[in-house]
N, C-alpha and C positions, 0 to 999 in steps of 0.2 A: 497315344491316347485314342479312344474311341472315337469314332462321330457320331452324333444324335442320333442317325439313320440305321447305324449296327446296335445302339443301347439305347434305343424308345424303350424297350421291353422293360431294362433295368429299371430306367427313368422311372415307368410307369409301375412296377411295382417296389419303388423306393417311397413315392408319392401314395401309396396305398397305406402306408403304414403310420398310425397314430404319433410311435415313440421318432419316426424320423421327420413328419410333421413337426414335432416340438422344436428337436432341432434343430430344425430350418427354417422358424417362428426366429429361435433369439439367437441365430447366425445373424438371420438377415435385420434385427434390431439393433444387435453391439456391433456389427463388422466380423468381427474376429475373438474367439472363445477360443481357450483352454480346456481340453477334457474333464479339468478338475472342478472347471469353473460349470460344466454342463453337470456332474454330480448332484453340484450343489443345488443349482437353480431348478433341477426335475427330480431331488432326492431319488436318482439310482444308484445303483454299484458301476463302480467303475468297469468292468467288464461287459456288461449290457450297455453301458453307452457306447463303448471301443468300440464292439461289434458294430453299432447301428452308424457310426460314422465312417465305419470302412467300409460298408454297404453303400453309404450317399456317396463316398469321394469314389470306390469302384464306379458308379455310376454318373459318375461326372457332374454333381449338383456341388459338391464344394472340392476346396483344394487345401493340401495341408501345407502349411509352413513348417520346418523344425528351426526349434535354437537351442542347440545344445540337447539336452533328452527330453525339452517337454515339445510338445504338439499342438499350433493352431490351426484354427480352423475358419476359413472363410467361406464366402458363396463363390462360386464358379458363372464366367455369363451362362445364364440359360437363356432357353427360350422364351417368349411373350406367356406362353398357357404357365409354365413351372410357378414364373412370378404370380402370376393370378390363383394358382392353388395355394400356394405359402402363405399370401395375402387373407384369404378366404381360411387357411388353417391357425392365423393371427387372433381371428374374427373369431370363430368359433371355438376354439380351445383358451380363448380370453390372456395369450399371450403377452406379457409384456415383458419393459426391460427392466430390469431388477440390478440394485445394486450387487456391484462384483465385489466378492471375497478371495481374492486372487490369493491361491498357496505356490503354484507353479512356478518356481524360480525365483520369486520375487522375496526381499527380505524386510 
């Protein structure tokens, strides 16, 4: 794995981007999401969210769990500032947590 000091750069343009803002709003509100369940809650296609979450966990803001073929997705520790952008990206993009409609395994 990285350390901060070789992926600031990543970090810092992971944090530039509105669609991975979101993401990292209702990570760090539920714990742990499902790709299906980020679909849902930002109405994208599954393929533009995969992309932006392989972006954050490349860059070491979250970490994936697998179970079996589906994918969660937690927040990774960061640093002091990360938490304070994600905070401020909560704020401003009027983030909350929304009921989950779990398809991912679940029956």
């Amino acid at each position: 794995m990285k350390t901060l000091a070789r992926n600031l750069a990543d970090v810092m343009k992971s944090l530039a981007d509105e669609t991975n803002l979101r993401l990292l709003g209702l990570i760090r509100l539920h714990d742990e999401l499902c790709v299906c369940e980020f679909e849902d809650m930002l109405e994208l296609p599954q393929p533009t969210v995969s992309r932006h979450l392989k972006t954050l966990a490349d860059s070491g803001l979250i970490l994936v769990r697998k179970d079996g073929r589906w994918r969660y997705y937690s927040m990774a520790d960061c640093p002091g500032f990360v938490d304070e952008v994600i905070d401020m990206a909560i704020e401003e993009f009027k983030i909350q947590k929304q009921e989950r409609h779990r398809k991912c395994g679940e029956k």
